[in-house]
C-alpha positions as CSV (number, residue, x, y, z in Angstrom):
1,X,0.0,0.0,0.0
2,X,1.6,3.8,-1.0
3,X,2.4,5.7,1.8
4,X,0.1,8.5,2.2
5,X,1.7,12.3,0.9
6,X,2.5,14.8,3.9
7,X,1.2,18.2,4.4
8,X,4.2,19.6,2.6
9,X,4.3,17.2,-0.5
10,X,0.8,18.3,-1.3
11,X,1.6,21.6,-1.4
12,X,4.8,21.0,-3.2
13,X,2.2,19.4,-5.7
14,X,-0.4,21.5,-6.2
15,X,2.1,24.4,-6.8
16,X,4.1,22.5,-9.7
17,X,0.5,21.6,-10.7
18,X,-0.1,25.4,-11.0
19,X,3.0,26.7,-12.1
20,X,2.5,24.1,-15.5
21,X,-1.2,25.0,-16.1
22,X,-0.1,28.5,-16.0
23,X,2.8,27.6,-18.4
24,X,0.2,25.7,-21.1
25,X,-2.5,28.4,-21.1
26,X,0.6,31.0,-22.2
27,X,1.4,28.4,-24.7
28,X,-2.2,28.9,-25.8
29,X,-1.7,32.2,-25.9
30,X,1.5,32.8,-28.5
31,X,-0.6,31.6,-31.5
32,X,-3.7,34.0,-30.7
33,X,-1.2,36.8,-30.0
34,X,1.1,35.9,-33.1
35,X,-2.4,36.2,-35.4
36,X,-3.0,39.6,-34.3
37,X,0.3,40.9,-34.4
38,X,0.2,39.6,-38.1
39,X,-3.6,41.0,-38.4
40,X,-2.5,44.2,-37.3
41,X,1.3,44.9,-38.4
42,X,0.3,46.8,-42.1
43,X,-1.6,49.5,-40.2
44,X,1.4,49.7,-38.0
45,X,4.0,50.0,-40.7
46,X,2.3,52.8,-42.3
47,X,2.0,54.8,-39.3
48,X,5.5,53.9,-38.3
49,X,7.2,56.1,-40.5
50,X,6.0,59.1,-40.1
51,X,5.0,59.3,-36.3
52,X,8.8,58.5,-36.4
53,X,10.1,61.0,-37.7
54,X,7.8,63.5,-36.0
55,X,5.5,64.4,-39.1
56,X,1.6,64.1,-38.3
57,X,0.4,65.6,-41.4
């Protein structure tokens, strides 16, 4: 029969438990992000230029 987990083993667990679920849901993330950084980034390079430079014609 296992030996049953103390106190601090169960903590120990639930955080690594935590820690990778947080890690996965940013892994998620990156693709959704990626898509509207794409969506977005010829509107950005337009405006790029000239707020550069200082020019808001």
């Amino acid at each position: 029969m296992a030996k049953p987990k103390t106190l601090e083993q169960l903590r120990a667990d639930k955080e690594r438990a935590e820690t990778r679920l947080a890690r996965e849901q940013h892994k998620l993330e990156r693709p959704e992000n990626r898509k509207k950084y794409l969506e977005k980034g010829e509107r950005q390079k337009r405006t790029h230029r000239p707020c550069k430079s200082g020019r808001h014609d």
